[in-house]
OpenMM code with the backbone's topology and positions (N, CA, C; nanometers):
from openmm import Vec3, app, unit

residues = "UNK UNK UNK UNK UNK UNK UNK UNK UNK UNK UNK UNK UNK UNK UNK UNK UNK UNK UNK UNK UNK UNK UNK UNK UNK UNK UNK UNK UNK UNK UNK UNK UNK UNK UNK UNK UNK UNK UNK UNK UNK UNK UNK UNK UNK UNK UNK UNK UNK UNK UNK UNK UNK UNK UNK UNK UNK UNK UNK UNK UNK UNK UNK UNK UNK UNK UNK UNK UNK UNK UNK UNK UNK UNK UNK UNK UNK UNK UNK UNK UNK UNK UNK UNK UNK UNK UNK UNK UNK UNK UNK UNK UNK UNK UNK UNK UNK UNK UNK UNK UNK UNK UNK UNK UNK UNK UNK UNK UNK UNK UNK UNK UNK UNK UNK UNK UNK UNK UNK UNK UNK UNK UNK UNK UNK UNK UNK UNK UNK UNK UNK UNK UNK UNK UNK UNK UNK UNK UNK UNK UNK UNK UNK UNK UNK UNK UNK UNK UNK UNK UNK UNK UNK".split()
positions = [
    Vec3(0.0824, -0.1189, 0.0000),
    Vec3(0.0000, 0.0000, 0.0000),
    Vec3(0.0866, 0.1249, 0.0000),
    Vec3(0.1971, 0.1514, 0.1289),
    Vec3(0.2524, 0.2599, 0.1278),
    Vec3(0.3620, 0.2148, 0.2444),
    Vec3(0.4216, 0.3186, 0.2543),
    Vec3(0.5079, 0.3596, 0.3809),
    Vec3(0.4830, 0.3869, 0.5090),
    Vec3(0.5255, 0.3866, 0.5866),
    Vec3(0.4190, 0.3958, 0.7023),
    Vec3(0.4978, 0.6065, 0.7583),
    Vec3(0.5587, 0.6041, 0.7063),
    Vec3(0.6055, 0.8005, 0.6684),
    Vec3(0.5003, 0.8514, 0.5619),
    Vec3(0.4870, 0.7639, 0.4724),
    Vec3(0.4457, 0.8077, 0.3794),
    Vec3(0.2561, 0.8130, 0.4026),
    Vec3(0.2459, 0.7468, 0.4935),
    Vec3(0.0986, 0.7395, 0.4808),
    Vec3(0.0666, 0.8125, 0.7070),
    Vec3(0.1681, 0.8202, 0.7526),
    Vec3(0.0891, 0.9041, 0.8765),
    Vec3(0.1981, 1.0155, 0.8872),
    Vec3(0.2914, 1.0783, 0.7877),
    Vec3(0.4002, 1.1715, 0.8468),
    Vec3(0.4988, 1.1964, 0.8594),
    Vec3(0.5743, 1.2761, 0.9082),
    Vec3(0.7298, 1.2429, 0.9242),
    Vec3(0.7372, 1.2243, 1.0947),
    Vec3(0.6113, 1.2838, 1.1783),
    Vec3(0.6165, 1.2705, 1.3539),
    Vec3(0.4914, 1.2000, 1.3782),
    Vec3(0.5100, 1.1597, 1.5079),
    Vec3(0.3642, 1.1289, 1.5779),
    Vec3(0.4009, 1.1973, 1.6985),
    Vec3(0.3060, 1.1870, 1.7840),
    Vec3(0.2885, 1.1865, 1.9571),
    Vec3(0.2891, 1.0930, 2.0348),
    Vec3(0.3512, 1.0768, 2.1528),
    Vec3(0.3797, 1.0200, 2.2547),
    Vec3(0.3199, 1.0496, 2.3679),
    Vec3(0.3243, 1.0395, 2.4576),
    Vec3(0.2516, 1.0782, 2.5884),
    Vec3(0.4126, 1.2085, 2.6833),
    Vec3(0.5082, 1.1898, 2.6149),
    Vec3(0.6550, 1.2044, 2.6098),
    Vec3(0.7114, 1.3009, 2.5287),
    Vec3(0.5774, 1.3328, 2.3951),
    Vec3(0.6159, 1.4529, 2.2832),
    Vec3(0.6469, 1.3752, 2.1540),
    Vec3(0.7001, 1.4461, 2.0803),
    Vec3(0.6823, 1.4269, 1.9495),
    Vec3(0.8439, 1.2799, 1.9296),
    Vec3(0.7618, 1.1609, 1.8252),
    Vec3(0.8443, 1.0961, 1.7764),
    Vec3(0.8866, 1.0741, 1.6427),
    Vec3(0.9800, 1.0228, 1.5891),
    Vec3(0.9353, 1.0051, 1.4307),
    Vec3(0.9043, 0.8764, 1.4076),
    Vec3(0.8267, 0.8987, 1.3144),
    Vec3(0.7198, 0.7777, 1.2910),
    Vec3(0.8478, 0.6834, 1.2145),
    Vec3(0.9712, 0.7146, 1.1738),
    Vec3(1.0319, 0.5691, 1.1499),
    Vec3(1.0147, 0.5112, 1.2685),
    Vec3(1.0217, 0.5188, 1.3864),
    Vec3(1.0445, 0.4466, 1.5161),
    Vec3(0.9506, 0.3384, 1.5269),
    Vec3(0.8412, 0.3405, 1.3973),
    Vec3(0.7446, 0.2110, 1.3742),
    Vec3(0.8123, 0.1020, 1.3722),
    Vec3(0.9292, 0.0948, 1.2380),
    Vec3(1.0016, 0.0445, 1.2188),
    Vec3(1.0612, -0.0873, 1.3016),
    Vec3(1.0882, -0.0598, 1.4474),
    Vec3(1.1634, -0.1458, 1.4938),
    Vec3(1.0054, -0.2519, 1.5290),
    Vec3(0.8788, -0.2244, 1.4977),
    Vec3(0.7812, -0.3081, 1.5749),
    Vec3(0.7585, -0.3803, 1.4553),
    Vec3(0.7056, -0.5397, 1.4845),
    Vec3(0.6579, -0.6173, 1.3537),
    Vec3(0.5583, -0.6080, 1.2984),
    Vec3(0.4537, -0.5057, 1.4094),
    Vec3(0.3021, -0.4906, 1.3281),
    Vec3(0.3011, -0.3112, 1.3592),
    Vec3(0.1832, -0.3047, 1.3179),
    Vec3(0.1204, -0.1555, 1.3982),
    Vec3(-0.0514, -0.1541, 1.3340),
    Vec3(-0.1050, -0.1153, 1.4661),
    Vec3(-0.2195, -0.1508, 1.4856),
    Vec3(-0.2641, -0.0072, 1.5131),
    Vec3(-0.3219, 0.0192, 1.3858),
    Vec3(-0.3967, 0.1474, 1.3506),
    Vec3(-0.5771, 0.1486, 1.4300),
    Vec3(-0.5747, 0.2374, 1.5664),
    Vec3(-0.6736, 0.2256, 1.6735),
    Vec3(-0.7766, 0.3750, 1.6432),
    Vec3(-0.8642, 0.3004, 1.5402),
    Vec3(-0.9534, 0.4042, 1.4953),
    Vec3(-1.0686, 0.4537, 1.6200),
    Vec3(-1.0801, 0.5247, 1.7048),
    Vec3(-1.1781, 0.5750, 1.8186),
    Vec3(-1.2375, 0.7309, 1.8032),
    Vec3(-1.3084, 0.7490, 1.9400),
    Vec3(-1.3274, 0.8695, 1.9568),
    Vec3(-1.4071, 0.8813, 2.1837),
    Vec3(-1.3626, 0.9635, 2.2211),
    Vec3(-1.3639, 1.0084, 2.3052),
    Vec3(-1.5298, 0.9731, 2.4195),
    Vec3(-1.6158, 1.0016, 2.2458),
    Vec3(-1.7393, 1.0573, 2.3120),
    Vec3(-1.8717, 0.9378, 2.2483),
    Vec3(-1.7809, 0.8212, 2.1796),
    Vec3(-1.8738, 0.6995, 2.1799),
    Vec3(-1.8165, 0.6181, 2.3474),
    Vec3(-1.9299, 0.5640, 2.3685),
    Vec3(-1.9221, 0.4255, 2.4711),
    Vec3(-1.8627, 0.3493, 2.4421),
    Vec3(-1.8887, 0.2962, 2.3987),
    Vec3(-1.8320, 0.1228, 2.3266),
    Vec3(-1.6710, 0.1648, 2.2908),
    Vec3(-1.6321, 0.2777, 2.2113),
    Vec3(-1.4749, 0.3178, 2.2674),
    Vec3(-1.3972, 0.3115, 2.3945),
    Vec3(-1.4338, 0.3838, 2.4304),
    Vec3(-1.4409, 0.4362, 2.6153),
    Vec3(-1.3786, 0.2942, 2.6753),
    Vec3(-1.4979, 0.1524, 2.6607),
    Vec3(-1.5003, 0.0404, 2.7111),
    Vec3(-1.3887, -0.0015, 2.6534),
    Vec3(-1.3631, -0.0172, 2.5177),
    Vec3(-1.2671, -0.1398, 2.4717),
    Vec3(-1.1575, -0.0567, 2.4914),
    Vec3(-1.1191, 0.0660, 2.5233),
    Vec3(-0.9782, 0.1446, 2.4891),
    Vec3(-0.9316, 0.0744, 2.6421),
    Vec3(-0.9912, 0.0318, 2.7387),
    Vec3(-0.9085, 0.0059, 2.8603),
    Vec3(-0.8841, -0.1465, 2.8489),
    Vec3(-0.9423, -0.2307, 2.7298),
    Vec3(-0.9203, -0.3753, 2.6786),
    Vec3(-0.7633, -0.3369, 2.6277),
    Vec3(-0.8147, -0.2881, 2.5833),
    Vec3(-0.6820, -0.2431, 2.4399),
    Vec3(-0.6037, -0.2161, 2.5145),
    Vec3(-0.5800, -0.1317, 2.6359),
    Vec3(-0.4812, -0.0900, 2.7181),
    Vec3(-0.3842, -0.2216, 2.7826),
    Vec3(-0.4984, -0.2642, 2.7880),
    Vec3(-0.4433, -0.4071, 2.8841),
    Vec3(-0.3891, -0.5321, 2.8329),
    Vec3(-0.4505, -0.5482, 2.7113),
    Vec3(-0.3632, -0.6068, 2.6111),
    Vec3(-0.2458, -0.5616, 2.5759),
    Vec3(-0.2241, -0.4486, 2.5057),
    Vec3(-0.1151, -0.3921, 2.4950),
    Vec3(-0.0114, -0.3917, 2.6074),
    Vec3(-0.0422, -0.3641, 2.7257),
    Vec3(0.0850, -0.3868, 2.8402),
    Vec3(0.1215, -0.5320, 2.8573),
    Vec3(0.0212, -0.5670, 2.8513),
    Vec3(0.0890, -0.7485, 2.8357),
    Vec3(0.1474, -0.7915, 2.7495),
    Vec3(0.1113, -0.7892, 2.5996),
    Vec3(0.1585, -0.7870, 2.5102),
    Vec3(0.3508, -0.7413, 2.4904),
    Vec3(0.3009, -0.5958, 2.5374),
    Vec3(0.4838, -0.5527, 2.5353),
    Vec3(0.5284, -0.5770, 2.6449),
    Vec3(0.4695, -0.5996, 2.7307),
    Vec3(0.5634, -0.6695, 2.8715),
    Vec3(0.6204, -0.8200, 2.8144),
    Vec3(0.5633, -0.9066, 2.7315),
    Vec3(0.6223, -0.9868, 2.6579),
    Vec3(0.6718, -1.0139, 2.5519),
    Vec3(0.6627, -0.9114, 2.4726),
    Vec3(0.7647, -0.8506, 2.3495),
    Vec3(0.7315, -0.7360, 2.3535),
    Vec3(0.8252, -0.6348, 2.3272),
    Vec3(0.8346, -0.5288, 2.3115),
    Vec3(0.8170, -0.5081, 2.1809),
    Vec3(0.8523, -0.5968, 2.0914),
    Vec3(0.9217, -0.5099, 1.9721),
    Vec3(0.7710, -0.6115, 1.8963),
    Vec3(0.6775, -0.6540, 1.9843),
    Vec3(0.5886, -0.7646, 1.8458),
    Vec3(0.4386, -0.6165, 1.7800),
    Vec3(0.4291, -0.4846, 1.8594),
    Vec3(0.3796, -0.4287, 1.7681),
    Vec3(0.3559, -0.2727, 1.8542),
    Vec3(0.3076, -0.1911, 1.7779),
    Vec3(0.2949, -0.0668, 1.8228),
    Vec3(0.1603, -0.0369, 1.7661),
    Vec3(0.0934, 0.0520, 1.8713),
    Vec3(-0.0794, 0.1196, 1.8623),
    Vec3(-0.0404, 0.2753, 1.7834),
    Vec3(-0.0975, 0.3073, 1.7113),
    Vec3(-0.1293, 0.4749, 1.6498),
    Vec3(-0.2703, 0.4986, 1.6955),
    Vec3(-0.2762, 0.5827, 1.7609),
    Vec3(-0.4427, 0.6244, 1.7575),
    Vec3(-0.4731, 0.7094, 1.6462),
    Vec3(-0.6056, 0.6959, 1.5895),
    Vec3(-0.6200, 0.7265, 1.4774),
    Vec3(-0.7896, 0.7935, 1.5686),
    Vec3(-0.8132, 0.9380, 1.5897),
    Vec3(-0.8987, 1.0212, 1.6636),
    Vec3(-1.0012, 1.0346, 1.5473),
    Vec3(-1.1348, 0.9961, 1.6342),
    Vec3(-1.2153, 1.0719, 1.5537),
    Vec3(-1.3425, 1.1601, 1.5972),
    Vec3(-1.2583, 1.2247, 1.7153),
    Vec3(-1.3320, 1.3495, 1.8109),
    Vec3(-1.3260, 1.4457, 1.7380),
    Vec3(-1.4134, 1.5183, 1.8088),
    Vec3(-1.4858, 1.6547, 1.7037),
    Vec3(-1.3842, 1.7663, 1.7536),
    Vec3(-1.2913, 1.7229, 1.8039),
    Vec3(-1.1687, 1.8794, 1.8532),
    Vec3(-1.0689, 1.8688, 1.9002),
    Vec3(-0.9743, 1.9588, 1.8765),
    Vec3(-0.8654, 1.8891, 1.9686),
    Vec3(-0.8375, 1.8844, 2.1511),
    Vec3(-0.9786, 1.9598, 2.2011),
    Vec3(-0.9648, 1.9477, 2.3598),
    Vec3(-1.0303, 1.8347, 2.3963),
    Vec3(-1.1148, 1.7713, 2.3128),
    Vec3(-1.1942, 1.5845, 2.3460),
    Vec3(-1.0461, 1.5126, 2.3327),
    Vec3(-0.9801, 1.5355, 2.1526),
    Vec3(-0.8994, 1.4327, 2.1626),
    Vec3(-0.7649, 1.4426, 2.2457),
    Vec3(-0.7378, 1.5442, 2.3036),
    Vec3(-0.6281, 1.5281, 2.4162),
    Vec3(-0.6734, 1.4808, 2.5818),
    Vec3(-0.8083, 1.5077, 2.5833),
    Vec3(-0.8540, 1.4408, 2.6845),
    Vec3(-0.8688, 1.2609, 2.6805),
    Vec3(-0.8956, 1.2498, 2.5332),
    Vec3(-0.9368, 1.1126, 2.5068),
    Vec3(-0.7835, 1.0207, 2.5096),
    Vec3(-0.6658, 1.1060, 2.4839),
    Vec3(-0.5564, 1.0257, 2.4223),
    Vec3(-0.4646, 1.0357, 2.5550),
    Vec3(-0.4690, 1.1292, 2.6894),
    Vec3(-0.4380, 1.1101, 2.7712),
    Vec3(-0.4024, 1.0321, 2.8223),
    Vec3(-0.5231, 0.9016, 2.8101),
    Vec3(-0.5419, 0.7758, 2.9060),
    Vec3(-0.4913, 0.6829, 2.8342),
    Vec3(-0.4572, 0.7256, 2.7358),
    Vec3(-0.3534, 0.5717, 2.6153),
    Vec3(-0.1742, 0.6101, 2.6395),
    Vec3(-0.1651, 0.4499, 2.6209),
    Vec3(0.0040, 0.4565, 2.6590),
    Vec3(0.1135, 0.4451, 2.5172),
    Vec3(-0.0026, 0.4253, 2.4432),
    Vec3(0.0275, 0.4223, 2.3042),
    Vec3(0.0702, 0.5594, 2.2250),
    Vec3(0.1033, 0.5534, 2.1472),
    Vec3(0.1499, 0.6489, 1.9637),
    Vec3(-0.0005, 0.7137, 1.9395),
    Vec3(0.0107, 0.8983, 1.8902),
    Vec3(-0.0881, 0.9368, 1.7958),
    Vec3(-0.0694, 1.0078, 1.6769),
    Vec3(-0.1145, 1.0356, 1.5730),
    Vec3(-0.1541, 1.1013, 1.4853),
    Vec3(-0.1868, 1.2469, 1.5882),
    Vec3(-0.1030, 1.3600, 1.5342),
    Vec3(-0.1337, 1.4408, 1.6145),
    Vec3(-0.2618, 1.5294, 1.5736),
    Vec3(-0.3377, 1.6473, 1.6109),
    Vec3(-0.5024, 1.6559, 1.5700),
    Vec3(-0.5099, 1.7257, 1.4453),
    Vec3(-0.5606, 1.6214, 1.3578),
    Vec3(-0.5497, 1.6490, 1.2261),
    Vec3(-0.6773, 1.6152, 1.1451),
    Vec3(-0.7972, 1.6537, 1.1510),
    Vec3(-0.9060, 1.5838, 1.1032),
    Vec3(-0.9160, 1.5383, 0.9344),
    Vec3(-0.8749, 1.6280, 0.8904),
    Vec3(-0.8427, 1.5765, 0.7731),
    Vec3(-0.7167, 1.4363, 0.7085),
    Vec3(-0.6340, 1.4428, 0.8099),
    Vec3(-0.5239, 1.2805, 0.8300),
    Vec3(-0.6181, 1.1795, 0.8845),
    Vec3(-0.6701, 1.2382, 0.9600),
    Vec3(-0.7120, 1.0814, 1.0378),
    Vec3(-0.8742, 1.0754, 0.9049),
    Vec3(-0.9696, 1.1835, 0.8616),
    Vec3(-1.0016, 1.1158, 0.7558),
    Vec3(-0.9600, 1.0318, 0.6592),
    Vec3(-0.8348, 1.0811, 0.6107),
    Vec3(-0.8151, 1.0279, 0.5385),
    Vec3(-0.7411, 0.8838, 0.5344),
    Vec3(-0.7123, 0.8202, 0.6678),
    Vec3(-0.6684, 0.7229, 0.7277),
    Vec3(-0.8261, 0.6156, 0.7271),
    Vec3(-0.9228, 0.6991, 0.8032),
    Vec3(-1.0869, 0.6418, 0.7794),
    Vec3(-1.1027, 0.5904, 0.6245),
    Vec3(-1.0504, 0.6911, 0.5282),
    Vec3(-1.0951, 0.6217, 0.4138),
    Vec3(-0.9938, 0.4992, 0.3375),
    Vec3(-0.8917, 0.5555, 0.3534),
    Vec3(-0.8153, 0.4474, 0.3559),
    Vec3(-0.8353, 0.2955, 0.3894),
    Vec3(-0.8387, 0.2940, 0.5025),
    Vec3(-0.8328, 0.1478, 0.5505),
    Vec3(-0.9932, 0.1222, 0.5219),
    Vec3(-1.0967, 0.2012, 0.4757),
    Vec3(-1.2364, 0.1966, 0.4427),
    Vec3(-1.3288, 0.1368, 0.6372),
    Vec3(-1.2820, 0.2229, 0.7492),
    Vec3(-1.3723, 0.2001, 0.8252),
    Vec3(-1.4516, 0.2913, 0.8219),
    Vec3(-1.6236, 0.1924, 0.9200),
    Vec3(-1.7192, 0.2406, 0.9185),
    Vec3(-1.7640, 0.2404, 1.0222),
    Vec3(-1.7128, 0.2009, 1.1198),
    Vec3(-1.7455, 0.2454, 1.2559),
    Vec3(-1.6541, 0.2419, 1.3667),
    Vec3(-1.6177, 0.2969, 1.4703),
    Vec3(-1.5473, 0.2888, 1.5442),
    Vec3(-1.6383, 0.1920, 1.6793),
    Vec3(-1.5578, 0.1464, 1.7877),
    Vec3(-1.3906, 0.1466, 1.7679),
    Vec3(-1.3484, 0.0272, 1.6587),
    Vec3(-1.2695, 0.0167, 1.6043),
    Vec3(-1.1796, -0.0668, 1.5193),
    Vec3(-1.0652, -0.0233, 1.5195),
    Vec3(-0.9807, -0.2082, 1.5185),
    Vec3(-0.8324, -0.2066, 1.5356),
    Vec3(-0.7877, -0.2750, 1.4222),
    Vec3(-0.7489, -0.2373, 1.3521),
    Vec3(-0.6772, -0.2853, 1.1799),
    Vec3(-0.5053, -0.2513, 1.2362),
    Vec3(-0.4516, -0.4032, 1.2333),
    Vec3(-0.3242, -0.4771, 1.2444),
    Vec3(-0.2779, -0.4524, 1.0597),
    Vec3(-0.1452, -0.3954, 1.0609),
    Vec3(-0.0591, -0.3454, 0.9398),
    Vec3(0.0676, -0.4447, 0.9825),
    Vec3(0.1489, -0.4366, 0.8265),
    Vec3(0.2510, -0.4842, 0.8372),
    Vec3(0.3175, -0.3517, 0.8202),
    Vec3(0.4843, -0.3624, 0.7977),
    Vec3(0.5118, -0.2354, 0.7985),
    Vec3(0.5070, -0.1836, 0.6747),
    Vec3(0.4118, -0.2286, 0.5334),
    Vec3(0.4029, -0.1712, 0.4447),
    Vec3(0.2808, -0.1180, 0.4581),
    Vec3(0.2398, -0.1121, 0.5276),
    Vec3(0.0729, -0.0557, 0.5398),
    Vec3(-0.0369, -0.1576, 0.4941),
    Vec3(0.0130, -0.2824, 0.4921),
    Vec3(-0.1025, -0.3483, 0.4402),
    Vec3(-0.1891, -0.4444, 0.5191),
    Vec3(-0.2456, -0.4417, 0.5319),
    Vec3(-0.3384, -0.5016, 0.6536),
    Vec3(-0.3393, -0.6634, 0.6487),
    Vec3(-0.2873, -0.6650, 0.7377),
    Vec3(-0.2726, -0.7878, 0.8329),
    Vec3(-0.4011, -0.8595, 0.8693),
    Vec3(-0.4856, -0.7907, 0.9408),
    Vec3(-0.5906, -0.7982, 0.9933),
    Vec3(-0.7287, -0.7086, 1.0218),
    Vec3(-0.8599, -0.7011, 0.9746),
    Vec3(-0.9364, -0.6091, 1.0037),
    Vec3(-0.9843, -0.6489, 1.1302),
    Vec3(-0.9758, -0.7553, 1.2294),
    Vec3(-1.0601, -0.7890, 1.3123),
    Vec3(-0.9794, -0.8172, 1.4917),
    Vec3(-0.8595, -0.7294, 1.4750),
    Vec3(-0.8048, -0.7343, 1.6394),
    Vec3(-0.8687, -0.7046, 1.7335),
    Vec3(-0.9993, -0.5956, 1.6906),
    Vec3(-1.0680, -0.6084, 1.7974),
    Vec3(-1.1261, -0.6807, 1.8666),
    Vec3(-1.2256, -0.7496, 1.7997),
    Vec3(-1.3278, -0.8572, 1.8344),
    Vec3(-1.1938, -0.9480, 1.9123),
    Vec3(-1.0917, -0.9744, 1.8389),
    Vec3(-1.0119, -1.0867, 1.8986),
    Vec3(-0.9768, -1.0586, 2.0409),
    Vec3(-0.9434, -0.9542, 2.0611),
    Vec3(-0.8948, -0.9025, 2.1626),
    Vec3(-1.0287, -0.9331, 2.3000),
    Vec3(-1.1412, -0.9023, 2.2289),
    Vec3(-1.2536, -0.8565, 2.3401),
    Vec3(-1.2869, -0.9866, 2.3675),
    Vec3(-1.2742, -1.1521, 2.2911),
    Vec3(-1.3166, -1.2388, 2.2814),
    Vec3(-1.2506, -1.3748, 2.3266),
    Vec3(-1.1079, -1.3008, 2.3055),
    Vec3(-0.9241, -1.3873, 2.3348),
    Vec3(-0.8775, -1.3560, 2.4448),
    Vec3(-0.8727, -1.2244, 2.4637),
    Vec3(-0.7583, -1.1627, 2.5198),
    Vec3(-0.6206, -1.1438, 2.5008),
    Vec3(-0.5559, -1.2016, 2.6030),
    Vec3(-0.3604, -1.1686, 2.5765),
    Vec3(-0.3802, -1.3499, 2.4549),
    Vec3(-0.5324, -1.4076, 2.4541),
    Vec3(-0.4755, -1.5482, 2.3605),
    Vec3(-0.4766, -1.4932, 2.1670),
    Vec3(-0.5226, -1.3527, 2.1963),
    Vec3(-0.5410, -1.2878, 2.0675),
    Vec3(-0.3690, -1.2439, 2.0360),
    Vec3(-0.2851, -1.2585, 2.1222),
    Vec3(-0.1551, -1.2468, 2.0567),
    Vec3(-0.1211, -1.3727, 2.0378),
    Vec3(-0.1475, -1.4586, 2.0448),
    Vec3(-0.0809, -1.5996, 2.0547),
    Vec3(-0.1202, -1.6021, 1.9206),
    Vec3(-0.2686, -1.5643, 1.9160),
    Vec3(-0.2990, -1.6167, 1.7750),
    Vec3(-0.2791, -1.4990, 1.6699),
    Vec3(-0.1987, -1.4367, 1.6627),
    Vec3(-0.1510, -1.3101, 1.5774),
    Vec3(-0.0407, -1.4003, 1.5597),
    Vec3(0.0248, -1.4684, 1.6127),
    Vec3(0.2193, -1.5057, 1.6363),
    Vec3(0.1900, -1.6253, 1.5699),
    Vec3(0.0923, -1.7241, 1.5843),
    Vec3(0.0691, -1.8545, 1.4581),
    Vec3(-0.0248, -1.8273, 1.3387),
    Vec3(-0.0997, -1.7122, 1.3213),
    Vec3(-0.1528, -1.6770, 1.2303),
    Vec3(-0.1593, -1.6256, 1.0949),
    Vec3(-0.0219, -1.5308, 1.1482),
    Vec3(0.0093, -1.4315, 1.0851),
    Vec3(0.1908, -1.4366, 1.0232),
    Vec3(0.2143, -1.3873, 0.8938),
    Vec3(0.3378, -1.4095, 0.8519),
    Vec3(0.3998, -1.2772, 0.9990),
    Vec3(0.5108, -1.3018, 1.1019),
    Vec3(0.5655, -1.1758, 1.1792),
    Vec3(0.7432, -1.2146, 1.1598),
    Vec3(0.7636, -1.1186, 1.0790),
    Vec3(0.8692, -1.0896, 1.0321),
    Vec3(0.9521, -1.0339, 1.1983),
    Vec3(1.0651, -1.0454, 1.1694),
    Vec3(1.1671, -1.1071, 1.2823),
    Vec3(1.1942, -0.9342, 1.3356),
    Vec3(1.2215, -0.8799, 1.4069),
    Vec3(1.3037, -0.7565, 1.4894),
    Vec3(1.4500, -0.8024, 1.3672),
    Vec3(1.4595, -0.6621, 1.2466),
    Vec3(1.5787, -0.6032, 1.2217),
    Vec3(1.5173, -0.6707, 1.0735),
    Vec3(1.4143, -0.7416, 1.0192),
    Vec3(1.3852, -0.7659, 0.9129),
    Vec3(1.3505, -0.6365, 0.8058),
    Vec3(1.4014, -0.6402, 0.6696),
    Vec3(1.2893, -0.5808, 0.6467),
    Vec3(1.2625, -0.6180, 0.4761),
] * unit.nanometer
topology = app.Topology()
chain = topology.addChain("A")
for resn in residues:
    res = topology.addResidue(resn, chain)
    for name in ("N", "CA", "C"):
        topology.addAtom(name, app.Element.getBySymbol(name[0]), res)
């Protein structure tokens, strides 16, 4: 599909300030976390997602990285909303993160679409796995899925 510079930037956000989005690079996936602040059903799964994710990199670090991909109506929802994530953002850009929406063609939030590092989707359905698996939704990402090695490329 693309680059992963080429398709969110030359920076993102951290909870820490600004990174460059090569720093995707060293992860084997990245899991583009389409939300918004002021649905429910976000709200709920973003503290799934949280908790997966710390487990996850508490047992590999390097097996993937979250982008939040905002789809609050401003940038004082989405800094309130992105606060509580320990993850990577797209900094407030409504027109990027549209065009990220059309891209990957979602239609509702929340959704978690798993990339390789060419941008090409891995997976449309980490969520459900996640809400349904748990930490067994990485197990089954690691026999599922082609995951190219730390330093591959």
């Amino acid at each position: 599909m693309s680059n992963l510079v080429e398709l969110l930037g030359e920076t993102l956000q951290s909870q820490n300030g600004t990174v460059e989005t090569n720093t995707l690079y060293k992860y084997r996936y990245v899991a583009f976390y389409f939300a918004a602040g002021w649905e429910p059903n976000c709200i709920n799964f973003t503290k799934k997602l949280i908790d997966f994710y710390n487990q996850v990199r508490g047992e590999d670090e390097a097996a993937f990285e979250v982008v939040f991909v905002s789809s609050d109506d401003d940038q004082a929802t989405f800094e309130n909303h992105y606060a509580q994530m320990p993850w990577l953002s797209l900094s407030y850009d409504k027109e990027v993160f549209q065009n990220l929406f059309t891209s990957y063609d979602v239609e509702k939030i929340p959704t978690v679409i798993l990339v390789n590092r060419d941008c090409d989707i891995v997976t449309r359905d980490l969520k459900n796995n996640i809400e349904y698996k748990g930490l067994g939704a990485f197990e089954y990402m690691q026999t599922h899925f082609y995951s190219p090695k730390k330093g591959d490329t």
